[in-house]
N, C-alpha and C positions, 0 to 999 in steps of 0.2 A: 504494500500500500504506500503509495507515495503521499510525501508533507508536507505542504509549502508555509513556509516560513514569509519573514517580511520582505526579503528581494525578489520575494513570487508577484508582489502586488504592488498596483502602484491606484490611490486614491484618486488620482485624475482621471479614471477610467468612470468616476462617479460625478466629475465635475460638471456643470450644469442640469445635471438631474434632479428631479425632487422625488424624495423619498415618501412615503406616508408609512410610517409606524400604525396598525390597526389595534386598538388594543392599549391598555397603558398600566396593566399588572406589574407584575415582578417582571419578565421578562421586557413587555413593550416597554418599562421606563428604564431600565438600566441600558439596554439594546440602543432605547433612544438618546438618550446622555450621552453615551458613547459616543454615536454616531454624528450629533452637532456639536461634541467639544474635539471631536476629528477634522470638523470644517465643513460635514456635508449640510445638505440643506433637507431637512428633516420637518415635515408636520404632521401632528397627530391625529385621527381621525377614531372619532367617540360618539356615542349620544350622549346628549344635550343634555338629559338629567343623570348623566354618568359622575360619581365622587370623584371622579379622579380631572374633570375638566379643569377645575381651578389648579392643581397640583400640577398638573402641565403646565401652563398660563405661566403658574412661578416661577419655572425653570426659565422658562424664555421663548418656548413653542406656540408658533401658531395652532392651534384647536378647531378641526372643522366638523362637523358631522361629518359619519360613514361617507357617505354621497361624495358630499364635498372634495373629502379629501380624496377619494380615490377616483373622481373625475380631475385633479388638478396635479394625481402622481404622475410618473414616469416609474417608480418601482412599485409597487404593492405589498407588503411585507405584515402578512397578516401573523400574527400573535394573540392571538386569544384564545381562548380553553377549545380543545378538541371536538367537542361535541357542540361547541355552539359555531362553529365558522361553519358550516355548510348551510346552514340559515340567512346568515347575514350575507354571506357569500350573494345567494342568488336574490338575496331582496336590497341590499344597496350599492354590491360591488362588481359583478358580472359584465351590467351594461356598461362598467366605465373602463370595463378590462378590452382597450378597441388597440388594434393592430401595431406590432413592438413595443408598447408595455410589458413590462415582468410580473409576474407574481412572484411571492416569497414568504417561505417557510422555514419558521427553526422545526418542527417535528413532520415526518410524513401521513399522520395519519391518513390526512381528509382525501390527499391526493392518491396513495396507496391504495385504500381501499374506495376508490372513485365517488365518495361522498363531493367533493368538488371536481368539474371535468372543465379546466379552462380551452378556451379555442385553440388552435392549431399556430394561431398568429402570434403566439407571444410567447416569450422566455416563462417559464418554470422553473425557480431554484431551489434550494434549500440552505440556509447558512443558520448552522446551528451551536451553539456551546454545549459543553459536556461540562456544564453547571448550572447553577439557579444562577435567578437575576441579581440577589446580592452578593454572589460569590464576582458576578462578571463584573459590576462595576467597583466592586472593591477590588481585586486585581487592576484593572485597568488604568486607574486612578494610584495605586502603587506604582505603576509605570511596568507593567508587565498584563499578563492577561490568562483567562482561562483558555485551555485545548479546545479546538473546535472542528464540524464537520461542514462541508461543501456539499451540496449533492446537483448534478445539471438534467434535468426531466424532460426538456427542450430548450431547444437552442435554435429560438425564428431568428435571432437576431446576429447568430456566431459572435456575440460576445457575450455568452450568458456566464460564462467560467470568469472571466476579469471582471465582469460585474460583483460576481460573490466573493471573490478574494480581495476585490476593496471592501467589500460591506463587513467582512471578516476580519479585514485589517484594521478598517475605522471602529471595532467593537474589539478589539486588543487580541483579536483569537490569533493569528498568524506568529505575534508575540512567542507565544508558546508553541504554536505550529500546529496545522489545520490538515486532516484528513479530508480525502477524496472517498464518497463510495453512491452507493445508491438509493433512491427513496427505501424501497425494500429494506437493504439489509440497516438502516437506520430506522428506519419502522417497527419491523419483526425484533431485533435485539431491542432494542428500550422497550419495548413492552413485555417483553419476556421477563428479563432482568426487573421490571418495576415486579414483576408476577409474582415470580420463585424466588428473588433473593433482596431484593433490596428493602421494598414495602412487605408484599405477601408473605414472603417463605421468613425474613428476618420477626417481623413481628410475632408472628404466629410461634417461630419456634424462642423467643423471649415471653411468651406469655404461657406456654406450656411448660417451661422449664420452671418458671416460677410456681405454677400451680402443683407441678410433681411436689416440690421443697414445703408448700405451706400442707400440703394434703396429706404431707408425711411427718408434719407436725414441728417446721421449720419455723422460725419467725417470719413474716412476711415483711416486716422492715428487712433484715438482713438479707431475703431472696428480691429483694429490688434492686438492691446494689449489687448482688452476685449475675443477675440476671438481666439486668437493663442500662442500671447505671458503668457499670465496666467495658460495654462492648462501643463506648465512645474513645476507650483508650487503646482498644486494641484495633479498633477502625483507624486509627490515628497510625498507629505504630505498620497499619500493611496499606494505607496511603504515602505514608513517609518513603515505604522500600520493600513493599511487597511480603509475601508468607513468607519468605526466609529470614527476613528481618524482624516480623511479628515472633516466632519462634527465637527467635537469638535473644530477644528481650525477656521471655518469661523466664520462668524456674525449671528447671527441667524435670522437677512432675508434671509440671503444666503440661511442657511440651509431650514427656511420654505419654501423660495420659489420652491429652488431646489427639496425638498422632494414633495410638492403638483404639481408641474407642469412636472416635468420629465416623469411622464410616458406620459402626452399628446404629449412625442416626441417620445417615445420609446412605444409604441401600441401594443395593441394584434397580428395587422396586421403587424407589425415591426417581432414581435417572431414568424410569422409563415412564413415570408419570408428569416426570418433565416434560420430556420429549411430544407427550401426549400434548401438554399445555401450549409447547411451541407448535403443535402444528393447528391446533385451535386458533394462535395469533396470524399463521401464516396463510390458512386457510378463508381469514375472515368473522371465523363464527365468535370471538371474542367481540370484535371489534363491532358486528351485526347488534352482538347483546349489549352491547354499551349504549349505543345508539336507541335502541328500541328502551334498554333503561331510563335515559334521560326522557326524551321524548313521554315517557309514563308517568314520568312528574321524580324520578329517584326515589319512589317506595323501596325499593330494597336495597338502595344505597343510606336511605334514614335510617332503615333498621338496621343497619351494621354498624352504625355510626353509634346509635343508641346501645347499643351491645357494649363496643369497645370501651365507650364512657363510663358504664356503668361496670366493669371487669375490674374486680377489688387492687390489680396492680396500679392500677389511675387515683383512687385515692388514697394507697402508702405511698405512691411516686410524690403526687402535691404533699403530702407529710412530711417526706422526707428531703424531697428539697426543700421546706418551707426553713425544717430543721439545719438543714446539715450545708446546705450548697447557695442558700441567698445572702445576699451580705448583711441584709440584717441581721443573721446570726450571731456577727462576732460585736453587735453591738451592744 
């Protein structure tokens, strides 16, 4: 897989263009900071009764309605939650998607699994980070950046590749050095990954581990921090330098232990019910149920929500940081 770094790109392949950031969350506002203290010309596009219009305003951005701004862009650069751009998509931003405009995406969903299907005439990109939005603009603003992805979906305009590698550069990713690859496998891996191990599979196996400890007559202060509150330090330690570094820092029971008993939790039947999961994302049918969720109004997204809040690790977690980890502790 090839990297491009900052002599891959050069900003003036963006000069006279106007952007529109759609969107102005976590990612539209740090993406857009980024992008007008780079030099581009950047306006946001929100509804009117959106919290975040005056919050823009402050920075220094012009603020249009949907419409607006994506009849006065030249890139499109949609950022808003997954499940709601295919909506706005064809109710205020389609008709203003007219012949060599770009669209543009940090995640593939909507485009992946053809929830959005722009025309034939215009660039399709994707310029993404491989971080949240206040990871990106805190990097950035240190004078470095987070790692990021490129992806080119079409190319009406043969220059849809140096369009993303400036938008990339002017959002600090190249900094650190930008991957090439495709909607797909930017697609399929991040939703896997959010599946089985990052959200899914890490929560799940933090809240079972804790419930074995209290069920077997543990203190359930103590299995919070054995089981919640530690895996921010060992996430640290194999961000810093990877599982061989996580291992080289613990005690070497840790390590033996960890090493001989892990896979009796992670099983052969473990990695074939992955696999099961990943072709669930590959095939669509995750992505279908998402969709048809929201669209239901998120009943069974409330009731999980309600689950989780109510799971007695949520109120020894607020105990124990209340106790142990807020500054007003030591006052």
């Amino acid at each position: 897989m090839k990297i491009y770094y900052e002599k891959d790109a050069d900003l003036k392949d963006l000069h006279g263009k106007t952007i529109a950031v759609i969107g102005y969350g976590s990612q539209g506002q740090a993406q857009a900071m980024c992008m007008k203290d780079s030099g581009l010309n950047v306006i946001i596009g929100l509804y009117k009764e959106s919290s975040n219009w005056g919050v823009a305003k402050k920075y220094g951005f012009e603020v249009l309605e949907v419409k607006e701004a994506a009849r006065r862009a030249d890139i499109i650069h949609i950022l808003l939650p997954d499940e709601k751009q295919s909506e706005i998509y064809g109710k205020e931003i389609s008709q203003h998607l007219t012949e060599g405009k770009a669209i543009s995406f940090s995640h593939g969903f909507n485009i992946c699994y053809n929830f959005i299907k722009p025309p034939k005439n215009v660039d399709v990109i994707m310029v993404s980070p491989k971080g949240p939005g206040n990871e990106v603009r805190k990097k950035f603003l240190e004078g470095f950046g987070v790692p990021g992805i490129i992806s080119i979906r079409q190319d009406y305009s043969k220059n849809a590749k140096k369009i993303s590698l400036a938008m990339a550069k002017a959002c600090g990713f190249t900094r650190a050095g930008v991957m090439e690859c495709t909607f797909e496998q930017e697609t399929y891996e991040d939703l896997f990954s959010e599946q089985v191990i990052l959200c899914g599979g890490l929560s799940e196996l933090i809240k079972t581990g804790f419930e074995v400890l209290v069920e077997a007559g543990y203190p359930p202060q103590m299995a919070y921090f054995e089981c919640l509150h530690e895996v921010k330090l060992l996430a640290d330690l194999i961000h810093e330098g990877g599982l061989t570094h996580m291992w080289s820092e613990v005690s070497n029971t840790a390590e033996y232990g960890g090493r001989t008993r892990g896979k009796a939790i992670i099983t052969p039947e473990v990695k074939k019910r992955m696999k099961a999961l990943l072709a669930d994302v590959e095939g669509g049918k995750f992505a279908n149920e998402w969709m048809q969720e929201y669209r239901s109004g998120l009943l069974n997204l409330k009731k999980l929500r309600k689950e989780q809040d109510s799971h007695q690790i949520e109120g020894i977690g607020k105990e124990m940081r209340d106790k142990f980890l807020r500054k007003n502790a030591i006052e």
